[in-house]
C-alpha positions in Angstrom: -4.2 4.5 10.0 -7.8 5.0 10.3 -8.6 3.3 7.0 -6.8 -0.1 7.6 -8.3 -0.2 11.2 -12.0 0.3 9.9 -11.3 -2.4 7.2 -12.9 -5.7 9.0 -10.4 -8.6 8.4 -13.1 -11.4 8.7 -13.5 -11.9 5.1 -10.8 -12.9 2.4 -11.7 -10.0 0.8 -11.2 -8.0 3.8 -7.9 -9.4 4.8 -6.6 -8.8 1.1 -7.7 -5.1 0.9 -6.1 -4.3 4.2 -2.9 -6.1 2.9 -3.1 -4.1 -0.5 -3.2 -1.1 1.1 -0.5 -1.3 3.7 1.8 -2.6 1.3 1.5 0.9 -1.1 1.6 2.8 2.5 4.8 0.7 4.2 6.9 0.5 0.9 5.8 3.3 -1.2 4.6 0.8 -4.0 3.0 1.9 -7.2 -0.1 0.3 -7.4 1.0 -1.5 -10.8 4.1 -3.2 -8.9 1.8 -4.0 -6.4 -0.9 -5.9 -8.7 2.2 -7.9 -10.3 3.2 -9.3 -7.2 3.2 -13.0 -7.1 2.6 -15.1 -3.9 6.1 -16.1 -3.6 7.3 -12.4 -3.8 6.6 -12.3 0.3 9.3 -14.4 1.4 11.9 -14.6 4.4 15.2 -13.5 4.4 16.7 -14.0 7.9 13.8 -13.4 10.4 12.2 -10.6 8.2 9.8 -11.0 6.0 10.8 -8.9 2.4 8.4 -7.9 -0.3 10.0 -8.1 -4.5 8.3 -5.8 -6.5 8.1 -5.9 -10.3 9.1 -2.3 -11.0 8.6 0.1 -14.3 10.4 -1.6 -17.3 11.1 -4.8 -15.2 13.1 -3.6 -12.4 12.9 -5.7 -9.4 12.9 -3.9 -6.2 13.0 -5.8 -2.7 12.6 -4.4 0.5 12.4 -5.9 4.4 8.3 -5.4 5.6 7.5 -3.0 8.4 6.2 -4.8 11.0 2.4 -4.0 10.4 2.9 -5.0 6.8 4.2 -8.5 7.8 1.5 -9.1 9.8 -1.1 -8.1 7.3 0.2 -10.1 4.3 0.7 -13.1 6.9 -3.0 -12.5 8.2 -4.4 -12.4 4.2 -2.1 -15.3 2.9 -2.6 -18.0 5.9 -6.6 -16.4 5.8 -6.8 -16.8 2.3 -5.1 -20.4 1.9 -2.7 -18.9 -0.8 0.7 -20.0 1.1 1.0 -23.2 -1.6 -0.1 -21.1 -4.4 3.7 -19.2 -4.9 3.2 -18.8 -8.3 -0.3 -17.0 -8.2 -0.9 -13.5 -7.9 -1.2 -12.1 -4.4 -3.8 -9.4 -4.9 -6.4 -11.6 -6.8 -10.1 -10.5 -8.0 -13.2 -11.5 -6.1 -16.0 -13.8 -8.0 -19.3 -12.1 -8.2 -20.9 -11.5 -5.1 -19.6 -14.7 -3.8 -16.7 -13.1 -1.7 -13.9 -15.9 -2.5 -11.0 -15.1 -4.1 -10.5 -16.2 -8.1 -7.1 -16.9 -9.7 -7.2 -13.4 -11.5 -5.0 -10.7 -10.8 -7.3 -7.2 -9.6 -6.6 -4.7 -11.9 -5.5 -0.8 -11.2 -9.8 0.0 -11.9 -10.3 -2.4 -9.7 -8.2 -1.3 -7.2 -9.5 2.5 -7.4 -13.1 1.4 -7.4 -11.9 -0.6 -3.7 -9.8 2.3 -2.3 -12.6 4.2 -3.1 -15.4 2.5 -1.3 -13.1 1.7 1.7 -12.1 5.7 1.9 -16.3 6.2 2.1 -16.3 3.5 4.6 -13.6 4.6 6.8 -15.3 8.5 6.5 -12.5 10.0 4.5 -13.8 12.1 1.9 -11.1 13.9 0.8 -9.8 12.8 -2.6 -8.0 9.3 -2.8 -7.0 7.0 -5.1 -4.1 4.5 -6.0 -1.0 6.6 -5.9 -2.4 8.8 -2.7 -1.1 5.7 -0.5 2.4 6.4 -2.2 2.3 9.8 -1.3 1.3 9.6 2.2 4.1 6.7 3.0 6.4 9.2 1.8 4.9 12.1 3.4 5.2 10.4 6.8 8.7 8.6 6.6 9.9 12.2 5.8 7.9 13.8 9.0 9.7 10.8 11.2 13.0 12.0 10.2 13.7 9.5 7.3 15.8 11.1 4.5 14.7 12.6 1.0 17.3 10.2 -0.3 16.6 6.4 1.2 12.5 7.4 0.4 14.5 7.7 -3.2 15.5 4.2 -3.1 12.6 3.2 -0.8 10.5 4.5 -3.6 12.3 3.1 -6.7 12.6 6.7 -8.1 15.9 7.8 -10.4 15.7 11.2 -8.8 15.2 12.4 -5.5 14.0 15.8 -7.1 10.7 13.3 -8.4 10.7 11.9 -5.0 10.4 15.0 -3.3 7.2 15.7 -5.5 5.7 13.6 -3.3 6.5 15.2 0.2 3.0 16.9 1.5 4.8 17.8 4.5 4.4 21.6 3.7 0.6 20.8 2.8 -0.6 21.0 5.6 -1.8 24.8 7.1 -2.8 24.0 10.8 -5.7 25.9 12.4 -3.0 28.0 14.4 -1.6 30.0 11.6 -5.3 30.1 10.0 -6.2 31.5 13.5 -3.4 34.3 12.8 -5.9 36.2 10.8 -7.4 38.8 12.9 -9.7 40.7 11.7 
């Protein structure tokens, strides 16, 4: 949470990090389906807005957007201008210095390199990188009371047992049991 609240959404490239990253967090995305995604792949079904990821071994997955999500891609692609563009990429490379979006997709370095710089930004120093959004999505719909197997499907995972590798519920040692050592 703290990281997409210290990213400032006045710039393109601000808007489309924050989007990026809410989009691994809110549907568990690997960051390769999430680089794939084309403009057109945010569209509504009902009164939802729903994501299609291009999956391992071209596997589409769809899913309905959390509500933060929905207004984060709305926020990037009304901000950007890219609502004609449908058949462009959604998560698209900056030009130089110049802060406007190209027509290129980012790539997964280029996408570590920005998850990076935003985790300085935000204060996080603890390791992060493209899959850690993944885990953490997981981590929390499990601690909310979600089930091992809907993150499965959630996920895109075969197995639950390769689901459940990502679970950092039992990570975590709190100061209470560290202050249990009495010495």
């Amino acid at each position: 949470r703290a990281l997409l609240d210290s990213i400032d959404p006045s710039s393109p490239i601000g808007l489309r990090d924050r989007a990026l990253i809410a989009l691994m967090v809110y549907t568990f995305a690997r960051v390769g389906a999430a680089l794939k995604m084309r403009v057109e792949d945010v569209y509504v079904q009902g009164r939802r807005n729903w994501v299609r990821l291009h999956e391992k071994g071209g596997k589409r997955h769809e899913m309905p957007c959390h509500h933060n999500l929905e207004s984060y891609l709305h926020a990037y692609i009304e901000g950007t201008g890219l609502t004609g563009d449908g058949k462009g990429y959604l998560f698209r490379t900056a030009r130089g210095r110049t802060r406007r979006l190209s027509t290129e997709p980012m790539s997964q370095p280029d996408a570590y390199r920005m998850i990076v710089r935003r985790a300085r930004a935000a204060g996080i120093w603890t390791r992060v990188g493209n899959h850690s959004f993944r885990a953490t999505g997981i981590t929390e719909y499990l601690k909310n009371g979600g089930k091992l197997e809907i993150a499965q499907q959630m996920a895109a995972r075969e197995s639950s047992r390769t689901t459940g590798l990502y679970d950092r519920r039992d990570d975590q040692i709190t100061l209470d049991e560290v202050e249990r050592i009495v010495i």
